[in-house]
HTML snippet that shows the backbone in 3Dmol.js (N, CA, C, O; Angstrom):
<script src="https://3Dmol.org/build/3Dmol-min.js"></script>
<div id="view" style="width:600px;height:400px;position:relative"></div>
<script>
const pdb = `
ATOM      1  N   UNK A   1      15.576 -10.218  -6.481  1.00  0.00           N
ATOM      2  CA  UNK A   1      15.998 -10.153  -5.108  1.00  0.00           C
ATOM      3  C   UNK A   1      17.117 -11.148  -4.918  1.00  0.00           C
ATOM      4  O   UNK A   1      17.116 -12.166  -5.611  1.00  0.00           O
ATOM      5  N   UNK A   2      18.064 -10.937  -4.040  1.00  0.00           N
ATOM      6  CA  UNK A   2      19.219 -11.870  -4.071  1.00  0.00           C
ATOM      7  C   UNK A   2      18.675 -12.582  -2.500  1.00  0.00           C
ATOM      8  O   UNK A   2      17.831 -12.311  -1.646  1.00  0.00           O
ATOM      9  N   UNK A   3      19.685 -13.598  -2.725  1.00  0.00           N
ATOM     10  CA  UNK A   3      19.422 -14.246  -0.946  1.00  0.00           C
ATOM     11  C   UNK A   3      19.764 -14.077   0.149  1.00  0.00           C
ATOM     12  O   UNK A   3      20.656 -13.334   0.560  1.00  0.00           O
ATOM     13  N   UNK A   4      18.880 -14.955   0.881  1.00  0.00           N
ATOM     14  CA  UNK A   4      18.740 -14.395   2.330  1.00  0.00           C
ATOM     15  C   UNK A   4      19.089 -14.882   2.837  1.00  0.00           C
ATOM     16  O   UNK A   4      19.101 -16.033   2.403  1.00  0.00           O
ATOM     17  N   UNK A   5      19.803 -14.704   4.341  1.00  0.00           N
ATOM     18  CA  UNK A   5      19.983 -15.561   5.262  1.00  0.00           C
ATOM     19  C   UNK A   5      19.304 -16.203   6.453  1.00  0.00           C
ATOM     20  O   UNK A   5      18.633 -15.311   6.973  1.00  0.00           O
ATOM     21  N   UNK A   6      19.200 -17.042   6.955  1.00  0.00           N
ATOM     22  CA  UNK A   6      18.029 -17.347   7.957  1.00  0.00           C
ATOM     23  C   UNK A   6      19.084 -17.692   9.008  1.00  0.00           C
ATOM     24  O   UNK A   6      20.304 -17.833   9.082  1.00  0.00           O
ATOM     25  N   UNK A   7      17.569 -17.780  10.092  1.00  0.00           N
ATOM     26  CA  UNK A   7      18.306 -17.641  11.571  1.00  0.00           C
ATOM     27  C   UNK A   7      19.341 -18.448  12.058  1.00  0.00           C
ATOM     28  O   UNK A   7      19.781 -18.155  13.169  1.00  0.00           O
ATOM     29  N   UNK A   8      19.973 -19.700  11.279  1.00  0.00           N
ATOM     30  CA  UNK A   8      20.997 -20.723  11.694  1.00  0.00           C
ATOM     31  C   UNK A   8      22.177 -19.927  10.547  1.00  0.00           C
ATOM     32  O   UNK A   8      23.251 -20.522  10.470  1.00  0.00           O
ATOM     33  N   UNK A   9      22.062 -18.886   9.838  1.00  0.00           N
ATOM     34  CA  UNK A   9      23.158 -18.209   9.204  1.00  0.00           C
ATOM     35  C   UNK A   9      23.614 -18.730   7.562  1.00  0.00           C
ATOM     36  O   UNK A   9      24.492 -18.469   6.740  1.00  0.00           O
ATOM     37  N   UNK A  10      22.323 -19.697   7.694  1.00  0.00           N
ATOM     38  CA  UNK A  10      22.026 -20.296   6.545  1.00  0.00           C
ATOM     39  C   UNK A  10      21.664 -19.464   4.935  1.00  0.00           C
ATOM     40  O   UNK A  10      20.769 -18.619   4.954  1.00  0.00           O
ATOM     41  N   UNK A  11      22.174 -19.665   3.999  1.00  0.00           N
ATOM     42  CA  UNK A  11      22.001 -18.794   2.612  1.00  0.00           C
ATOM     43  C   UNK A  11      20.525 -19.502   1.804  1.00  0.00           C
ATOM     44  O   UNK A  11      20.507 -20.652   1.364  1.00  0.00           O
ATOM     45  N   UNK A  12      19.611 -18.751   1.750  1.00  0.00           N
ATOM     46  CA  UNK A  12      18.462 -19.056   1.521  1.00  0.00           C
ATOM     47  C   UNK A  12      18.310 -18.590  -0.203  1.00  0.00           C
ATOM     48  O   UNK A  12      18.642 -17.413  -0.062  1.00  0.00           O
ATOM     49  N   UNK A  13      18.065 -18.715  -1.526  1.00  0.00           N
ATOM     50  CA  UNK A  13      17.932 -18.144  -2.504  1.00  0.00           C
ATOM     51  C   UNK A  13      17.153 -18.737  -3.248  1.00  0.00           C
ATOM     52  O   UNK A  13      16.933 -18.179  -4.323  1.00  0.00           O
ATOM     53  N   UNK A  14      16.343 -20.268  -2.930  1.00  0.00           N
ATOM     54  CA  UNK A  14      14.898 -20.668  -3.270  1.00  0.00           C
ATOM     55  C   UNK A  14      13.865 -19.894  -2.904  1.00  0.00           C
ATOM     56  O   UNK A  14      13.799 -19.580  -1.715  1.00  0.00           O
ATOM     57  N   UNK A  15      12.719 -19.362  -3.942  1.00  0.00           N
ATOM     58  CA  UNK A  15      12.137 -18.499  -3.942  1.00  0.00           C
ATOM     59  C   UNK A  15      11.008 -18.467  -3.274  1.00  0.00           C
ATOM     60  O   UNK A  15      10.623 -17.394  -2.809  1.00  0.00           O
ATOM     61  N   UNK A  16      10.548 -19.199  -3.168  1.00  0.00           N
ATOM     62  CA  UNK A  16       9.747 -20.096  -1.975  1.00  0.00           C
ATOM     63  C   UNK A  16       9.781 -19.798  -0.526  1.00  0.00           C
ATOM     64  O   UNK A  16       9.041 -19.170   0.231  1.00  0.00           O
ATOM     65  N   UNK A  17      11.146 -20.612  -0.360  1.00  0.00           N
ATOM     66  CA  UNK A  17      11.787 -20.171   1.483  1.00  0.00           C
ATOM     67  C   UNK A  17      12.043 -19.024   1.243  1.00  0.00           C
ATOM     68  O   UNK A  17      11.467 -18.479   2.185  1.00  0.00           O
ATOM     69  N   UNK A  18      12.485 -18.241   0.675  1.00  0.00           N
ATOM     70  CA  UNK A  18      12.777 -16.806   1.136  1.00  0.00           C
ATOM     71  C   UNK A  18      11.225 -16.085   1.107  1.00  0.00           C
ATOM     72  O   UNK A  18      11.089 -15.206   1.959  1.00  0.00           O
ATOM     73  N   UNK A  19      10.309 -16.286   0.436  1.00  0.00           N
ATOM     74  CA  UNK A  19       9.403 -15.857   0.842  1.00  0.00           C
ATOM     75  C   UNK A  19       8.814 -16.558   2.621  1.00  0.00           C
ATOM     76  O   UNK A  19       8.344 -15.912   3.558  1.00  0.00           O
ATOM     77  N   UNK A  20       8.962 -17.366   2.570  1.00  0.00           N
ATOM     78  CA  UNK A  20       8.056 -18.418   3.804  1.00  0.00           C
ATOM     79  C   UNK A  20       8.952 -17.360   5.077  1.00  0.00           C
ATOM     80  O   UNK A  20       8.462 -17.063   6.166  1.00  0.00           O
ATOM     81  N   UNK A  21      10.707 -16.816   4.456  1.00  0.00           N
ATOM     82  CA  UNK A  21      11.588 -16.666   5.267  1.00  0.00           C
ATOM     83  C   UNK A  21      10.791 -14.723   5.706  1.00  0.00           C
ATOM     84  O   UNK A  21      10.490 -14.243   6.799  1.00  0.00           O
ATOM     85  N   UNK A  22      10.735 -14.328   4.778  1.00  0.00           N
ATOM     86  CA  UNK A  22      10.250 -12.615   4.622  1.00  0.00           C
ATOM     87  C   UNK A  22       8.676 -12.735   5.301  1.00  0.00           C
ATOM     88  O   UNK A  22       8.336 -11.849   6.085  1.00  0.00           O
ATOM     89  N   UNK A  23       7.887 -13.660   5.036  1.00  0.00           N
ATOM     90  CA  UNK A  23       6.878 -13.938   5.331  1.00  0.00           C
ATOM     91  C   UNK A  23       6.662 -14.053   7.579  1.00  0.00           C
ATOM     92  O   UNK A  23       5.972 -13.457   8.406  1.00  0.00           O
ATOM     93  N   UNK A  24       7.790 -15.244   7.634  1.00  0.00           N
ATOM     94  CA  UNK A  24       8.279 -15.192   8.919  1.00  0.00           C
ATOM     95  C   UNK A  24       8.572 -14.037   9.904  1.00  0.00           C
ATOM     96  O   UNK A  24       8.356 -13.804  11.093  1.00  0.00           O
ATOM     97  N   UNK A  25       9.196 -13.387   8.800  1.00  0.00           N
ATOM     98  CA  UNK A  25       9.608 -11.775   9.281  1.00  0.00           C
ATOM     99  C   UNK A  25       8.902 -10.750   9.711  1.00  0.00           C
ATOM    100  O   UNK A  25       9.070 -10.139  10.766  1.00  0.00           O
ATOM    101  N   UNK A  26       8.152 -10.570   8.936  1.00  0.00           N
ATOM    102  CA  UNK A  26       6.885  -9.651   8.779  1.00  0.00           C
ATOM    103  C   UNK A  26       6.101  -9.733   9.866  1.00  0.00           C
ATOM    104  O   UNK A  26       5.927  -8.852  10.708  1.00  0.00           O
ATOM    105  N   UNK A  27       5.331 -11.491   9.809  1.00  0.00           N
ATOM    106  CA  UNK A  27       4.171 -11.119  10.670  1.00  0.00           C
ATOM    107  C   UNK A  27       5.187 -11.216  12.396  1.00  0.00           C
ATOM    108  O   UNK A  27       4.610 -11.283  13.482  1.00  0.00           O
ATOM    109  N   UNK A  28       5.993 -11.208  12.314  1.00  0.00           N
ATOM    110  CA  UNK A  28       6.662 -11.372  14.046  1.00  0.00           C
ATOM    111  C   UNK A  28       7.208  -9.625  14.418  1.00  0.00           C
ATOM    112  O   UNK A  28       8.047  -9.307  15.260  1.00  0.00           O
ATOM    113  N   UNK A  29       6.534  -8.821  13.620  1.00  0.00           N
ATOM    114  CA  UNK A  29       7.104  -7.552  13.715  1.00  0.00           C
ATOM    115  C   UNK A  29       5.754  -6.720  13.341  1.00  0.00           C
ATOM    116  O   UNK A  29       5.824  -5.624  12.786  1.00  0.00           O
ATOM    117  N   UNK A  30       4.814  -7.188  13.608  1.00  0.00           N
ATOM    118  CA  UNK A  30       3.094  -6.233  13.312  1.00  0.00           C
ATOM    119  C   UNK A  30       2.916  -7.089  14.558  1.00  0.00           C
ATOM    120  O   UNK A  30       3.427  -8.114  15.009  1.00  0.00           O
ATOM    121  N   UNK A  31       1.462  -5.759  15.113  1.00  0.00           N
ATOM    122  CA  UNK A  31       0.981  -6.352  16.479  1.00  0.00           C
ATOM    123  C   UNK A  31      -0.287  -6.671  15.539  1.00  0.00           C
ATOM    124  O   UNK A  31      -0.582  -6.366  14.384  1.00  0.00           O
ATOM    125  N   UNK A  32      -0.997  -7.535  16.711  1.00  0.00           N
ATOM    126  CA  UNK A  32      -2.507  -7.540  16.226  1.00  0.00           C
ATOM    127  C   UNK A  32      -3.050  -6.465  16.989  1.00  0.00           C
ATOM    128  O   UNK A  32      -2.579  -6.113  18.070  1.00  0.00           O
ATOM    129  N   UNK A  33      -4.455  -5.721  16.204  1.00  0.00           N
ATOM    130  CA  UNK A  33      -4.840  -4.521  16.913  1.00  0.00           C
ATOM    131  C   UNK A  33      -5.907  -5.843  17.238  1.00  0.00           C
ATOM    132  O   UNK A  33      -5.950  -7.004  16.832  1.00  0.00           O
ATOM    133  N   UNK A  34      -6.885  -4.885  18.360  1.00  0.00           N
ATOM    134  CA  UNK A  34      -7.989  -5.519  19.219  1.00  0.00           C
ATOM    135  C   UNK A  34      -8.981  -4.804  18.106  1.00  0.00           C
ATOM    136  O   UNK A  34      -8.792  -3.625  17.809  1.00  0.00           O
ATOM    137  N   UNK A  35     -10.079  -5.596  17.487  1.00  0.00           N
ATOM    138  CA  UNK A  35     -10.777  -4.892  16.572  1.00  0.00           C
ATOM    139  C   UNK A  35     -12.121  -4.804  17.615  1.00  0.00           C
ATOM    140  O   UNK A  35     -13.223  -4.400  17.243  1.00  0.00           O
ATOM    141  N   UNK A  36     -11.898  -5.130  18.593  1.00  0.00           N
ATOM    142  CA  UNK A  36     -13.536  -4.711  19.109  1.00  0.00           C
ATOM    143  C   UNK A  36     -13.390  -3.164  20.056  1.00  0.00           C
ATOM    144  O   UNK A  36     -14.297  -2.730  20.766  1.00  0.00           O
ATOM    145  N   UNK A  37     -12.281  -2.613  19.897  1.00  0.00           N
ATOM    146  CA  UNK A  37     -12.155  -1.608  20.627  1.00  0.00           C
ATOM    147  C   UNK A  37     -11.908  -0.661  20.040  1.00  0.00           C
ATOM    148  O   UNK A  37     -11.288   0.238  20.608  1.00  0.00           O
ATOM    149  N   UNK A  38     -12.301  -0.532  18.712  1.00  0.00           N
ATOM    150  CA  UNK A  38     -11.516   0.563  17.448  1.00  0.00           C
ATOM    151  C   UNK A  38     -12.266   1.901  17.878  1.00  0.00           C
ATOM    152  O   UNK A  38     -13.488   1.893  18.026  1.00  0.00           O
ATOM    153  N   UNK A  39     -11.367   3.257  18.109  1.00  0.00           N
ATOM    154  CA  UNK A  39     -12.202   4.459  17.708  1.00  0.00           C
ATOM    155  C   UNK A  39     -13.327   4.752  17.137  1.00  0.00           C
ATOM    156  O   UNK A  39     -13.487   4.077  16.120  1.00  0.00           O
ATOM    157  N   UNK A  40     -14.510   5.752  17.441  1.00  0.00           N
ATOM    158  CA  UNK A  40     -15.580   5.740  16.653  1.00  0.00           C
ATOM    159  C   UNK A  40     -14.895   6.857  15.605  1.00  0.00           C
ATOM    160  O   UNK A  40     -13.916   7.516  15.959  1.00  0.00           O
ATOM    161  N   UNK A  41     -15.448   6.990  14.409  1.00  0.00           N
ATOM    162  CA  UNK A  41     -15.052   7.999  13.832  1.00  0.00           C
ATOM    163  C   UNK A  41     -16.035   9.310  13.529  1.00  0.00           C
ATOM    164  O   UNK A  41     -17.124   8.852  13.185  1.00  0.00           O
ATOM    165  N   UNK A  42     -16.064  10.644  13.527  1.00  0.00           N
ATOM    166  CA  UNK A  42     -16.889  11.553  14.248  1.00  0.00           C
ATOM    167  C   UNK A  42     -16.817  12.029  12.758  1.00  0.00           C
ATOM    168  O   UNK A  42     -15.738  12.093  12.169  1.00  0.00           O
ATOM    169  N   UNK A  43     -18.023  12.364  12.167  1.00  0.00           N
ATOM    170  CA  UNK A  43     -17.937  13.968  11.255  1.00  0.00           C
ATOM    171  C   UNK A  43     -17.487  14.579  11.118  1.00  0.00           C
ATOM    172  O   UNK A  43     -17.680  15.258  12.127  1.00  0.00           O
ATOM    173  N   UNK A  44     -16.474  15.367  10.218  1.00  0.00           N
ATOM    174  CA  UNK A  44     -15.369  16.177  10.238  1.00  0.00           C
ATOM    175  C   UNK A  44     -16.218  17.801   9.619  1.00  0.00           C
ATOM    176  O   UNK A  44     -15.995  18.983   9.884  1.00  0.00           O
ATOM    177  N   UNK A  45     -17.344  17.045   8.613  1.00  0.00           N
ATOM    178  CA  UNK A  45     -17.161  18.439   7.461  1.00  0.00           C
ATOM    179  C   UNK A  45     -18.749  18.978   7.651  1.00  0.00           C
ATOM    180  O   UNK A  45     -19.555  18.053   7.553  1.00  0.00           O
ATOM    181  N   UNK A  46     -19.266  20.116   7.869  1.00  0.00           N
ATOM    182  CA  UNK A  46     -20.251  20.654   8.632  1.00  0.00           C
ATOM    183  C   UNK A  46     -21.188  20.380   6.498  1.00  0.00           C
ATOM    184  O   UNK A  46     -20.678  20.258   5.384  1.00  0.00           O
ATOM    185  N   UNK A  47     -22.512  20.407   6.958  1.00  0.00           N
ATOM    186  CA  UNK A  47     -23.309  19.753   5.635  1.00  0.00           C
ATOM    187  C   UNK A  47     -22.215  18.668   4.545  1.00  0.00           C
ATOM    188  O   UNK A  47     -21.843  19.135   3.468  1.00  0.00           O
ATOM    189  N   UNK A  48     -21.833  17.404   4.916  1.00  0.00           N
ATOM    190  CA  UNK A  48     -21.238  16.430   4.614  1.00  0.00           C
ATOM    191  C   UNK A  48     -22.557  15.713   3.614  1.00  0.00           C
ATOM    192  O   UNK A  48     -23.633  15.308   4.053  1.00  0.00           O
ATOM    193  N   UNK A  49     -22.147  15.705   2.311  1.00  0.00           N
ATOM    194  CA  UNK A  49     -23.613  14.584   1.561  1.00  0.00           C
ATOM    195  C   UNK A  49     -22.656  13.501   1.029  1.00  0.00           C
ATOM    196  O   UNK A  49     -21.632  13.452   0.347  1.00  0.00           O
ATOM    197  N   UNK A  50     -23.611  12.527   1.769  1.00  0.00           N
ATOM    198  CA  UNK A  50     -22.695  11.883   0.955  1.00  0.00           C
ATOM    199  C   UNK A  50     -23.332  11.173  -0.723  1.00  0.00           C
ATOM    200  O   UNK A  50     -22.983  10.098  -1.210  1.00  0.00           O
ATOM    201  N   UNK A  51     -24.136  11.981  -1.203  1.00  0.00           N
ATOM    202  CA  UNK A  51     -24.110  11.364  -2.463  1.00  0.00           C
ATOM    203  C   UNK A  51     -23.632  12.303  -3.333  1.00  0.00           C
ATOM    204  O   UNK A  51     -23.963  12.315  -4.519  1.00  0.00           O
ATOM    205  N   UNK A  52     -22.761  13.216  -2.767  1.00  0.00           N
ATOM    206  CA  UNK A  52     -21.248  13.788  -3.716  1.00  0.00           C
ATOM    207  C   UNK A  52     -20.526  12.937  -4.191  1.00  0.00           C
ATOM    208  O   UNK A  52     -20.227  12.956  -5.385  1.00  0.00           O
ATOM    209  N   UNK A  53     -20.071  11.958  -3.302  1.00  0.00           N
ATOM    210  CA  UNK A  53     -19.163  10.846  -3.983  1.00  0.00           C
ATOM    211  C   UNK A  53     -19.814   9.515  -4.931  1.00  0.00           C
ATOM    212  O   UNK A  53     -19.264   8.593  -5.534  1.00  0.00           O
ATOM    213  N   UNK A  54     -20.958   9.829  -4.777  1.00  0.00           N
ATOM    214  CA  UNK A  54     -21.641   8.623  -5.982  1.00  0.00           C
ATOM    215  C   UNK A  54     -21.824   8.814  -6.826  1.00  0.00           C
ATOM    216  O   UNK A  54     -22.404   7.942  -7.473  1.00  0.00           O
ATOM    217  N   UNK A  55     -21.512   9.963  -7.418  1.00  0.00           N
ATOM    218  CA  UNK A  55     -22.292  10.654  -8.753  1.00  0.00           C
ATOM    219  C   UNK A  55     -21.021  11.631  -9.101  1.00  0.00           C
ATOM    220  O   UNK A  55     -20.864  12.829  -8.866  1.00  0.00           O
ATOM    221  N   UNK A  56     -19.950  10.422  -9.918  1.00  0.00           N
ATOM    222  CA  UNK A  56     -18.553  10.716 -10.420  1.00  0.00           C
ATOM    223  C   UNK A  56     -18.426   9.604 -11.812  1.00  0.00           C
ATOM    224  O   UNK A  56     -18.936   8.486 -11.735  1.00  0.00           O
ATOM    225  N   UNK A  57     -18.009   9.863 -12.522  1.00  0.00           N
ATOM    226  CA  UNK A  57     -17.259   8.993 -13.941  1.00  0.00           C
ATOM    227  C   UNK A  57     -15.942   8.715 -14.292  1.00  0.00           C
ATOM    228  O   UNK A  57     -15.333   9.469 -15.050  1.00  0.00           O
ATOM    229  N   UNK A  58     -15.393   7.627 -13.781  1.00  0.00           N
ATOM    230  CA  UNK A  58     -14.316   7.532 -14.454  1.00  0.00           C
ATOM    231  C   UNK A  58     -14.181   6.660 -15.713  1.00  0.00           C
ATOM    232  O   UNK A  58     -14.800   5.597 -15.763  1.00  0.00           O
ATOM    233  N   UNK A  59     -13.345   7.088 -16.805  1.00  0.00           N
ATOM    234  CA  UNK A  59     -13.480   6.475 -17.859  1.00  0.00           C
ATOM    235  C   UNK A  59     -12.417   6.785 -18.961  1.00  0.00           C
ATOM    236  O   UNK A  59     -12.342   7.895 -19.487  1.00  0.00           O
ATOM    237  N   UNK A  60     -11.664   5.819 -19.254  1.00  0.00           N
ATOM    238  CA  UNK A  60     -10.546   5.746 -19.823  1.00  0.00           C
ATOM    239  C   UNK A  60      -9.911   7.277 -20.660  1.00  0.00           C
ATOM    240  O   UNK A  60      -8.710   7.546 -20.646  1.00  0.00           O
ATOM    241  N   UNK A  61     -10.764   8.000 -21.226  1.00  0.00           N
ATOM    242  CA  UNK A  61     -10.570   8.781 -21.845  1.00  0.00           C
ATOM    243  C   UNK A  61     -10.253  10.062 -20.804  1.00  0.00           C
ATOM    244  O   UNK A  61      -9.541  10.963 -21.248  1.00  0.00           O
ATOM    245  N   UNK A  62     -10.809  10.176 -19.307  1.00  0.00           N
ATOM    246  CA  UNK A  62     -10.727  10.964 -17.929  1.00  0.00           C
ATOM    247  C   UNK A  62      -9.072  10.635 -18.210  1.00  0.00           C
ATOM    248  O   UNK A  62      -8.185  11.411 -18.565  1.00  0.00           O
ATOM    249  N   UNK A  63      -9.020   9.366 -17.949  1.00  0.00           N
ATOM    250  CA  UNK A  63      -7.270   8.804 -17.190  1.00  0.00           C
ATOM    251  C   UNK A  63      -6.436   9.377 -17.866  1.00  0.00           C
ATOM    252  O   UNK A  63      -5.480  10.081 -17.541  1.00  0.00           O
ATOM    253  N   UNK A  64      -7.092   8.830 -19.521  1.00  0.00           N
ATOM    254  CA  UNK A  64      -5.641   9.391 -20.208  1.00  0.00           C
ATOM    255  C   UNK A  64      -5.978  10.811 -20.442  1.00  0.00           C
ATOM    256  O   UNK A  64      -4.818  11.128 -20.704  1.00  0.00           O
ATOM    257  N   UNK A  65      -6.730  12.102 -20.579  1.00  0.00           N
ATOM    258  CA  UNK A  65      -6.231  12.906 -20.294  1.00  0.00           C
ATOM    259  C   UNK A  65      -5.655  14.076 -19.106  1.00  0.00           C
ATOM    260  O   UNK A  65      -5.382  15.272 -19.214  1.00  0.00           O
ATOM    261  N   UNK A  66      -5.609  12.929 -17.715  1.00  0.00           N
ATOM    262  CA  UNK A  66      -5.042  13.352 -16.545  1.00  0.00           C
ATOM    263  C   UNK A  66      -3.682  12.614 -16.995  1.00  0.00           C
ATOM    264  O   UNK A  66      -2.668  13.140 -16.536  1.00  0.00           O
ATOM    265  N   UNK A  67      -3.599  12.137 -17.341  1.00  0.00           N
ATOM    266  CA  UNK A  67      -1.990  11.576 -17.164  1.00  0.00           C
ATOM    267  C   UNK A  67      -0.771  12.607 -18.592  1.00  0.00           C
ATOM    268  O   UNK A  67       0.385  13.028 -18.638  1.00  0.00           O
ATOM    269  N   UNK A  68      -2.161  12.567 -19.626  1.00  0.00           N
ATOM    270  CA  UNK A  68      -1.053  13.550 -20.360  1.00  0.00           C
ATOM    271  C   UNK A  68      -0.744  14.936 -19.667  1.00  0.00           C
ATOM    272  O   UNK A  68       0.041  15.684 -20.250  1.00  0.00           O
ATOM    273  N   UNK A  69      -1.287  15.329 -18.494  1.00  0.00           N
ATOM    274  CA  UNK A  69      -1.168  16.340 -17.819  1.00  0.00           C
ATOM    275  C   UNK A  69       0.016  16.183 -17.159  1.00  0.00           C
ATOM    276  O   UNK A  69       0.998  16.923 -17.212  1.00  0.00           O
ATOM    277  N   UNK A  70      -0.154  15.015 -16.437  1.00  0.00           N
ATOM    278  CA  UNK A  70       1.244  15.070 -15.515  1.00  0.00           C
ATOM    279  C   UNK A  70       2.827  16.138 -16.182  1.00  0.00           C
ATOM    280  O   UNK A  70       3.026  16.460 -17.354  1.00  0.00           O
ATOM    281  N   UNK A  71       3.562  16.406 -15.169  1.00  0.00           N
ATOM    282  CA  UNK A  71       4.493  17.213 -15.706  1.00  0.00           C
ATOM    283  C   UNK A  71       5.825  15.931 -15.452  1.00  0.00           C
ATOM    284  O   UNK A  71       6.196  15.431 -14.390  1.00  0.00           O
ATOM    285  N   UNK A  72       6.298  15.686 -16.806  1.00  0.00           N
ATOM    286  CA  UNK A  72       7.365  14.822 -17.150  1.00  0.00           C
ATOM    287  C   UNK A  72       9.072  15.142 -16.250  1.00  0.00           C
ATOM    288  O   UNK A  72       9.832  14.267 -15.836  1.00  0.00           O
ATOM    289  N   UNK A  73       9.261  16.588 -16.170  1.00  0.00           N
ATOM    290  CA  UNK A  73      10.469  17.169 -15.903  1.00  0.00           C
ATOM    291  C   UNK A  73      10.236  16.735 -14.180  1.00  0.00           C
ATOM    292  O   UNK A  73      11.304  16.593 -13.585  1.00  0.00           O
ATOM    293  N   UNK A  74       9.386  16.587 -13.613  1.00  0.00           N
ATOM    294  CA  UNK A  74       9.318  16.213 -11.972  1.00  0.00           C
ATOM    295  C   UNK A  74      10.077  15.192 -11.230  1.00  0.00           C
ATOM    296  O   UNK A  74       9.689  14.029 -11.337  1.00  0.00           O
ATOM    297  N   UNK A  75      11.107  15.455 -10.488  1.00  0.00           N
ATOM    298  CA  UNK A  75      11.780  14.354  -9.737  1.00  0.00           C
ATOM    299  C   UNK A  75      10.901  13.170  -9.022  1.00  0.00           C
ATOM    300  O   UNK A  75      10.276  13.258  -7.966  1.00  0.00           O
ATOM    301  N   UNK A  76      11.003  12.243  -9.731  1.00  0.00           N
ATOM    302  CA  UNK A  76      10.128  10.988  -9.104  1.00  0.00           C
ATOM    303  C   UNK A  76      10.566  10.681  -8.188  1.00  0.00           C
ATOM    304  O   UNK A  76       9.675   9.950  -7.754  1.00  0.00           O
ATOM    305  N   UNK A  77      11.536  10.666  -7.284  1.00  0.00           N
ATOM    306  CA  UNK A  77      12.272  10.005  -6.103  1.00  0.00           C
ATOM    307  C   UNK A  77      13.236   8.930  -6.425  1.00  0.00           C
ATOM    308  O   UNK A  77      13.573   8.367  -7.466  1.00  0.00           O
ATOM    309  N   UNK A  78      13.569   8.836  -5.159  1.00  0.00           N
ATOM    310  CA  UNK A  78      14.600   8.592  -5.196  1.00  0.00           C
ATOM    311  C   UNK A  78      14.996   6.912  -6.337  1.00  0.00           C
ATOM    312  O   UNK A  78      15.820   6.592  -7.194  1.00  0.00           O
ATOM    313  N   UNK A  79      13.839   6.296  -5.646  1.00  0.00           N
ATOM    314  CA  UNK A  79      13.601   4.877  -6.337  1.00  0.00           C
ATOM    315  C   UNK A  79      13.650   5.047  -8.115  1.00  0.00           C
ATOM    316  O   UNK A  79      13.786   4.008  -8.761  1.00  0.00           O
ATOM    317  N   UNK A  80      13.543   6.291  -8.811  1.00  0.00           N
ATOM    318  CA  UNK A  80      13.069   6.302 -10.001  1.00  0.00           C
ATOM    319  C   UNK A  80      11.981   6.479 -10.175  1.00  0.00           C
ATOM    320  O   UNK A  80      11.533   6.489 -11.322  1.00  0.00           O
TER     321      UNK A  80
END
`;
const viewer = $3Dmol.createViewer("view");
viewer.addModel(pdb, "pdb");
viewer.setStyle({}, {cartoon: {color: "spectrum"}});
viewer.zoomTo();
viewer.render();
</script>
């Protein structure tokens, strides 16, 4: 990352302050939500179990043969 400037127009490129500086940034641009007032969340899926999702395996040999699946020729975006 190259450097930053801070609010007196100052060139910041210690890695440190520019974090403390990005850090500054960030939280002055998120609200705090009110967590005692959150949505309830309702059932979506009519006979929902949930011990479908407990009784799964993942295990190295799963990963790697989902990943030799992936298709190589696919535009990753833009980032690479």
């Amino acid at each position: 990352m190259g450097p930053l400037v801070d609010d007196n127009g100052l060139l910041i490129s210690d890695d440190e302050k520019m974090g403390d500086l990005l850090n500054e940034f960030f939280a002055s641009v998120f609200t705090v939500e009110n967590k005692t007032q959150l949505p309830s969340v309702k059932q979506i899926f009519e006979g929902y179990d949930s011990e479908r999702l407990c009784n799964f395996t993942i295990t190295p040999d799963v990963i790697r043969s989902k990943l030799l699946k992936l298709k190589m020729n696919k535009a990753p975006g833009v980032d690479s």
